[in-house]
Every structure is written in C-alpha cells, then in structure tokens.
C-alpha positions as CSV (number, residue, x, y, z in Angstrom):
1,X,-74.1,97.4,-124.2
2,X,-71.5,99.9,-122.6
3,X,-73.4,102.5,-122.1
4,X,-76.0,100.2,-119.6
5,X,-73.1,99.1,-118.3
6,X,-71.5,102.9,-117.0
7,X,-75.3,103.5,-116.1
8,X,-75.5,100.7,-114.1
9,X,-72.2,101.6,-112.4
10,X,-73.2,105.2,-111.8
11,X,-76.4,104.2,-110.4
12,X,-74.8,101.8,-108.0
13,X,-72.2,104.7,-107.1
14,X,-74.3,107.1,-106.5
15,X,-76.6,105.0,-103.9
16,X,-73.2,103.9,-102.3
17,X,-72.0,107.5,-102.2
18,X,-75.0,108.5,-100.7
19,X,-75.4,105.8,-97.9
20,X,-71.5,106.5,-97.1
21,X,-72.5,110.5,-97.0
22,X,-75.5,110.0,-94.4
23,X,-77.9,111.9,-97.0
24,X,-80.2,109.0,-97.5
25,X,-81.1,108.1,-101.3
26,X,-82.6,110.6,-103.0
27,X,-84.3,108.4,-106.0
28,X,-83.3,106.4,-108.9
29,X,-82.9,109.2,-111.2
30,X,-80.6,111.6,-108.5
31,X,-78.2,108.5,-107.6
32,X,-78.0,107.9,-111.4
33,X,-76.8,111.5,-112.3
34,X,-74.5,111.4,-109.2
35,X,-73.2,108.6,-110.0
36,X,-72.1,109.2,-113.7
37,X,-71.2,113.0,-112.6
38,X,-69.1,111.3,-110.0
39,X,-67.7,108.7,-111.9
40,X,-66.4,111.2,-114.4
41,X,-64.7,113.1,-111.3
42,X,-63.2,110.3,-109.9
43,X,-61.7,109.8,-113.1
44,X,-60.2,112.6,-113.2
45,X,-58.9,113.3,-109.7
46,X,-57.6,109.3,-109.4
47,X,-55.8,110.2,-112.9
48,X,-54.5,113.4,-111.3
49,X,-52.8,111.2,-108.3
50,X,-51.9,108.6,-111.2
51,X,-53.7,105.5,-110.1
52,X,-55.9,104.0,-112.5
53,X,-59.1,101.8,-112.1
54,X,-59.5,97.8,-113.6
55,X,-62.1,95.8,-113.5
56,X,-66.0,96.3,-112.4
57,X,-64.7,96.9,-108.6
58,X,-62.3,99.6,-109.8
59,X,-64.7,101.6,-111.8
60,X,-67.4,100.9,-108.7
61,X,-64.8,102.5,-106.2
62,X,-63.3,105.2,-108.9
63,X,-67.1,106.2,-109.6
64,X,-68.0,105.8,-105.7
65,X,-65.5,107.9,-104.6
66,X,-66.0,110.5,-107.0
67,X,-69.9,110.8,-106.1
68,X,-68.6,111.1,-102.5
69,X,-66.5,114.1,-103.4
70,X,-69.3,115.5,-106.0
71,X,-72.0,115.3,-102.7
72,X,-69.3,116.5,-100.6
73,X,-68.6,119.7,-103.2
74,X,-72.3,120.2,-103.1
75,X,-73.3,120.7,-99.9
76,X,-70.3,122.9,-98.8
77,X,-70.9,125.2,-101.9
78,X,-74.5,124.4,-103.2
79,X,-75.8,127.0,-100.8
80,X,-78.4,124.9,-99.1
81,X,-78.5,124.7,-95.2
C-alpha cells in the first residue's frame, strides 16, 4: 500500500512542479517520474538544511519542491533550447 501511496505523491508533485515551472504537463507517465525523482531530491536537499517532512502535506511540498529543482536542473543543463 506504500508504494501507491509515494506514487501517488510523486504524481501529484510532479504535475504541481510543472504548473509552478510554466512547462505545462508533460503526461501522466513524465509527472510520475518527476515526481518520485524529485521527491527523492527534496529529501535529500531538505535533510541537507535539517528540516524534515510529516504528514501527506509535508511529503507533497518535500516532493514538490524537489521536482521544481529537478525541472529547474534540467533545463539549465539538459542542453535543450
């Protein structure tokens, strides 16, 4: 049951991260991978700064943020213009 639970996150994440980054969703599948990519990073950068995520809203904006930062990385070094 966890493991529909992080995919459900991450797909949520990723369609949040890519409304707040202006790139329009890119499909069900994309936003998914995003997502759990990016919740995995903003794991690791909010444990980095030491805060630390409770709760369903916590893991949304821990994941959210880090699938902002992952899109972000992406298009300043993914090499498409």
């Amino acid at each position: 049951m966890e493991f529909f639970y992080y995919l459900l996150i991450g797909l949520c994440a990723g369609w949040l991260a890519s409304q707040i980054m202006k790139g329009g969703s890119s499909g069900m599948i994309t936003n998914l991978i995003v997502g759990v990519i990016g919740a995995i990073l903003g794991g690791f950068v909010f444990g980095l700064l030491g805060l630390v995520a409770v709760g369903l809203i916590g893991n949304l904006v821990t994941a959210t943020a880090g699938a902002c930062l992952l899109i972000f990385l992406l298009r300043k070094f993914g090499g498409s213009k």
